[in-house]
SETOR-638524 format. One record per residue (C-alpha): residue in one letter; z, x, y. Coordinates in steps of 0.02 Angstrom, whole numbers, padded with zeros to 5 digits, always signed. Example, Ala and Ser with C-alpha at 12.3 -4.5 7.8 and 13.67 -1.06 7.14 Angstrom:
! SETOR-638524
a+00390+00615-00225/s+00357+00684-00053/
//
This chain:
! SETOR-638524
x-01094+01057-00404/x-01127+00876-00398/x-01066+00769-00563/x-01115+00568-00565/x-01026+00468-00654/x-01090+00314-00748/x-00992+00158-00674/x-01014-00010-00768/x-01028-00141-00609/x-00884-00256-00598/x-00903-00448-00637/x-00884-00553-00504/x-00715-00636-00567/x-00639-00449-00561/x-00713-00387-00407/x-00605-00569-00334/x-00452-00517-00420/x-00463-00348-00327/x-00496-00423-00161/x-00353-00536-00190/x-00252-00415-00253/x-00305-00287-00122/x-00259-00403+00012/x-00058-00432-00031/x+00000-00256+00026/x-00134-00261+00188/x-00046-00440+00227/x+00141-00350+00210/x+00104-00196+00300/x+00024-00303+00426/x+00143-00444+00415/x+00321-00335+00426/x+00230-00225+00558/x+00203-00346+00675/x+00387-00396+00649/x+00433-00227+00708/x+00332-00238+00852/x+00359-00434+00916/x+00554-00438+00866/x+00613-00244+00894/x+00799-00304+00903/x+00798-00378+00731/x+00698-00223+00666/x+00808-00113+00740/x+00953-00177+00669/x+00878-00165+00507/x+00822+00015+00529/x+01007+00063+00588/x+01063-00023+00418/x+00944+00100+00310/x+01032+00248+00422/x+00870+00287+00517/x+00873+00335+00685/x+00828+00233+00856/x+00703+00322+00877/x+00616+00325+00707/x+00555+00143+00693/x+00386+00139+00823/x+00332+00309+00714/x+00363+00216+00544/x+00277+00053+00604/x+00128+00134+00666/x+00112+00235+00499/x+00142+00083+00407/x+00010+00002+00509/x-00110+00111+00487/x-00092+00145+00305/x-00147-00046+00290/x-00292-00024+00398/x-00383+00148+00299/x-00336+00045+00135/x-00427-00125+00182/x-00593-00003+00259/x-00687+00003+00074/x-00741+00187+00113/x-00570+00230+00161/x-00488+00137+00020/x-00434+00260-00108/x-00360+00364+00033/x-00267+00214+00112/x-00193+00203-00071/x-00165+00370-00091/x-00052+00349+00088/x+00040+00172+00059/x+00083+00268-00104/x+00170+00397-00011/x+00252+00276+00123/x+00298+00143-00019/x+00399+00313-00113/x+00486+00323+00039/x+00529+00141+00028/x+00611+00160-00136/x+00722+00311-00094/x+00787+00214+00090/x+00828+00071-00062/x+00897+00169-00187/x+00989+00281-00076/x+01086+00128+00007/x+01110+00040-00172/x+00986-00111-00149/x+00872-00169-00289/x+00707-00047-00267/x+00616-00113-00388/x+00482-00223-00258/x+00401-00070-00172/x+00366-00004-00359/x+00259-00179-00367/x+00192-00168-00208/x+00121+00003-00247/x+00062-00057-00433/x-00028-00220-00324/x-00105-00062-00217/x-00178+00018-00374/x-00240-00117-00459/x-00310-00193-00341/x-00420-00052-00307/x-00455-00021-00489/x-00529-00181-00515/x-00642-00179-00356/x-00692+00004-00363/x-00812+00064-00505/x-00770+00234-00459/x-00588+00241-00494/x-00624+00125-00665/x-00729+00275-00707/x-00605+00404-00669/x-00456+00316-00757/x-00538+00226-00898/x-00454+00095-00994/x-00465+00095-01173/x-00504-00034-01292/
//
């Protein structure tokens, strides 16, 4: 059973603003990955800090890593959001379980969503915004 959906195009300005927006939590994944891989050390003592094992930080990075990558593939996108969504919850718990502010990977993840929503036609259609 096949449904279409009629999907307004997006103006150019918005389509930017999704790009741009899209592009913030691809730059952080990528950015604090490579951290993790060029400066283990430093990462490591941060990942002992949020009680995570030695052995837990390659696994994490490489999820991390490619989270960023399905998310910036346009075909791929919604499930790349649908994953940093899912890593980013994790991101608040490791905050709010040591008592630091975990307010920034809720933004992250709203950046992730909106983003998308104002590149994608699709997900406008599916989550409409009323006037």
């Amino acid at each position: 059973m096949k449904t279409t959906v009629e999907t307004t195009p997006a103006s150019k300005k918005m389509l930017w603003a999704g790009r741009v927006l899209s592009s913030l939590p691809v730059l952080l994944f990528a950015f604090t990955a490579t951290f993790c891989l060029l400066n283990p050390a430093a990462a490591a003592q941060g990942f002992a800090h949020y009680g995570y094992p030695d052995g837990a930080m390659l696994p994490i990075t490489f999820v991390e890593l490619a989270c960023a990558i399905v998310y910036a593939i346009p075909r791929t996108a919604v499930l790349g959001a649908i994953l940093m969504t899912g890593y980013l919850g994790g991101a608040t718990a490791t905050h709010a379980r040591v008592g630091e502010p975990f307010y920034l990977p809720i933004i992250v993840g709203i950046v992730v969503w909106l983003g998308l929503f104002l590149r994608d036609a699709r997900l406008r259609a599916l989550i409409p915004v009323r006037d």
